[in-house]
C-alpha positions as CSV (number, residue, x, y, z in Angstrom):
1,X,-13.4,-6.6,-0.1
2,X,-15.8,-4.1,-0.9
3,X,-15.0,-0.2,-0.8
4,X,-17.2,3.1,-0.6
5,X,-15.2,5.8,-2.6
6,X,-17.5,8.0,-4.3
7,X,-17.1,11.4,-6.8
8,X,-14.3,9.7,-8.5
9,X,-13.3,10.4,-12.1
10,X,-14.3,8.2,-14.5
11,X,-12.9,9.9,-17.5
12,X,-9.3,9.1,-16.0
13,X,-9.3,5.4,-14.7
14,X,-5.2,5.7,-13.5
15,X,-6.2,8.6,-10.9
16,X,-5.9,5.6,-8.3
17,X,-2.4,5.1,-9.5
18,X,-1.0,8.7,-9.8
19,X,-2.3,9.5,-6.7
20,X,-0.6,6.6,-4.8
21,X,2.7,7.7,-6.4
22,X,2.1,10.9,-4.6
23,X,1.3,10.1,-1.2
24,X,3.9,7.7,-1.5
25,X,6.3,10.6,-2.1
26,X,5.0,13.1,-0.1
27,X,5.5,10.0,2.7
28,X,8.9,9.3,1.7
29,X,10.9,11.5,-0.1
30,X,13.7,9.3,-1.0
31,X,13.0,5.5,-1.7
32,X,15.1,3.3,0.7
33,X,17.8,1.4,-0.5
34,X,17.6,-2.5,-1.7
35,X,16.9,-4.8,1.6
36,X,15.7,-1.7,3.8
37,X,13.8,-2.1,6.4
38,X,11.8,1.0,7.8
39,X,9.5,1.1,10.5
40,X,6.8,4.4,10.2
41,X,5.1,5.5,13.3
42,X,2.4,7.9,14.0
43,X,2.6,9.2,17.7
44,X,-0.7,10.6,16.5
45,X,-2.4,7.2,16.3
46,X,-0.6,4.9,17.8
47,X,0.7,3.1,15.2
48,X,2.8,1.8,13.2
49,X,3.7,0.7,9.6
50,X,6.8,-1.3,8.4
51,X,8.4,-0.9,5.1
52,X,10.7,-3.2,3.2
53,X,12.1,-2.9,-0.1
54,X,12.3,-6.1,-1.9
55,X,13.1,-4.9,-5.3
56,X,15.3,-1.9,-6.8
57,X,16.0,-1.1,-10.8
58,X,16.5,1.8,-12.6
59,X,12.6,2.9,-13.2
60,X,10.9,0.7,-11.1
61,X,10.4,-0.1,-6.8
62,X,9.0,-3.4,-5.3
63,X,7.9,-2.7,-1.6
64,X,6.1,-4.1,0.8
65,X,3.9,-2.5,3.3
66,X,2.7,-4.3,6.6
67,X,0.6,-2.6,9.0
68,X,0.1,-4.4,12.4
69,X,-2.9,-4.4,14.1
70,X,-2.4,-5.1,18.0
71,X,-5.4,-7.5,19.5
72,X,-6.8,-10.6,18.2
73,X,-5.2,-11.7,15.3
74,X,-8.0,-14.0,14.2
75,X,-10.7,-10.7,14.6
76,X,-8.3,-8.4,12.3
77,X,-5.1,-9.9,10.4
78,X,-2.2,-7.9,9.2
79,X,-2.8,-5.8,6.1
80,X,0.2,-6.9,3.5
81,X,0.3,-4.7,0.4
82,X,3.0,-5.5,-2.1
83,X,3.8,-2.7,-4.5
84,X,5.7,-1.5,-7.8
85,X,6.2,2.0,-7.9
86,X,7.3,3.0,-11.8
87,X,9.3,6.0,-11.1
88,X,9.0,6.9,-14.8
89,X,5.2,6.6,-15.3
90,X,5.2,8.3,-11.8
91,X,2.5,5.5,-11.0
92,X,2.3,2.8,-8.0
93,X,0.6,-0.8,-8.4
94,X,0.0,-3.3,-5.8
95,X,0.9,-6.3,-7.1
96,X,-0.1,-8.3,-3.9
97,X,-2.5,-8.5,-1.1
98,X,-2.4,-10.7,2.4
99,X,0.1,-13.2,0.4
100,X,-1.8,-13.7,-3.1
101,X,0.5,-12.1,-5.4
102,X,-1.6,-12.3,-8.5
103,X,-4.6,-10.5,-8.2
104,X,-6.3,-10.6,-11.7
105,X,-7.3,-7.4,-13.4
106,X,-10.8,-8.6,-14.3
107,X,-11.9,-11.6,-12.6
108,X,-14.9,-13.2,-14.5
109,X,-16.7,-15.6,-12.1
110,X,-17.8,-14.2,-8.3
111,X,-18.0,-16.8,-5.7
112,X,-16.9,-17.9,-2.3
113,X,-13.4,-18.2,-1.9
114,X,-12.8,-16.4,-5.6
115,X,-11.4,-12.4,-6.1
116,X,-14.3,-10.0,-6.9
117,X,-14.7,-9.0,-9.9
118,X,-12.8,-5.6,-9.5
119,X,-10.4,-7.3,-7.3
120,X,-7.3,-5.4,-8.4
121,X,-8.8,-1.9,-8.4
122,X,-10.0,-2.6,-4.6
123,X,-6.6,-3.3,-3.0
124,X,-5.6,-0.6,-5.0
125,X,-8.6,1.7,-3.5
126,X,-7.2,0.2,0.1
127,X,-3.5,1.3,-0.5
128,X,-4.7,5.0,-1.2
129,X,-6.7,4.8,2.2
130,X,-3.4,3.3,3.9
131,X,-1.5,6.2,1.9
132,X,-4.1,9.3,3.4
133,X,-4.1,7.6,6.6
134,X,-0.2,7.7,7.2
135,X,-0.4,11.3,5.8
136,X,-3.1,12.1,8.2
137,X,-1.8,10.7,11.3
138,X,1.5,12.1,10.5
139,X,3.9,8.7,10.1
140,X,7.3,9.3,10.1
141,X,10.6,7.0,9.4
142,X,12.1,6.3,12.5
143,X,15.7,4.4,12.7
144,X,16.7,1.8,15.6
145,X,18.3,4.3,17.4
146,X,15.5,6.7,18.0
147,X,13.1,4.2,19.0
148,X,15.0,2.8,21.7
């Protein structure tokens, strides 16, 4: 996985974080209750992005985002993003990517089949651009009801 963002800070290496925590708000403004299951679409794009919250405590959120891709499956897999958002840091993690939930922070040895070496801050990178995507395309929460 490689990614092209440029003019980023380096003085503050948690911007990535923080700013997830925000779109993430500003995308929904409550979190969904413990075994939710939402489904976001964009009549904008054509798409959609489902939602479902795995884990729920007092400071923290485990969610999962899966965004379908319609097609060949082989050409262009599901993007799976598993993430913690700590409500107190104001901060959101992904914790895992395509099923590997243990992404390492630092990965020391680069090689077919291995993480990169900035692994974590990548998928991290990706969920800001799924984040400014739903935001830009306008997702919304739908329920059952309104979609049928």
């Amino acid at each position: 996985m490689s990614h092209t963002i440029v003019g980023v800070s380096p003085r503050n290496p948690m911007w990535v974080f923080e700013e997830n925590y925000r779109l993430l708000l500003r995308i929904l403004p409550g979190i969904p209750a413990l075994g939710e299951q939402l489904t976001l679409v964009s009549e904008r794009a054509g798409g959609e992005l489902n939602l479902s919250v795995l884990e729920l405590s007092r400071y923290t959120s485990t969610m999962e985002f899966a965004k379908p891709f319609s097609g060949d499956q082989d050409l262009l897999p599901a993007i799976r993003l598993k993430v913690r958002a700590y409500h107190d840091a104001a901060v959101v993690e992904v914790l895992g990517y395509q099923g590997c939930d243990r992404i390492p922070a630092r990965y020391q040895i680069a090689g077919p089949g291995k993480f990169h070496r900035d692994e974590k801050n990548q998928v991290n990178y990706l969920l800001n651009d799924l984040l400014r995507h739903c935001l830009r395309y306008d997702y919304r929460a739908v329920s059952d009801i309104t979609r049928a």
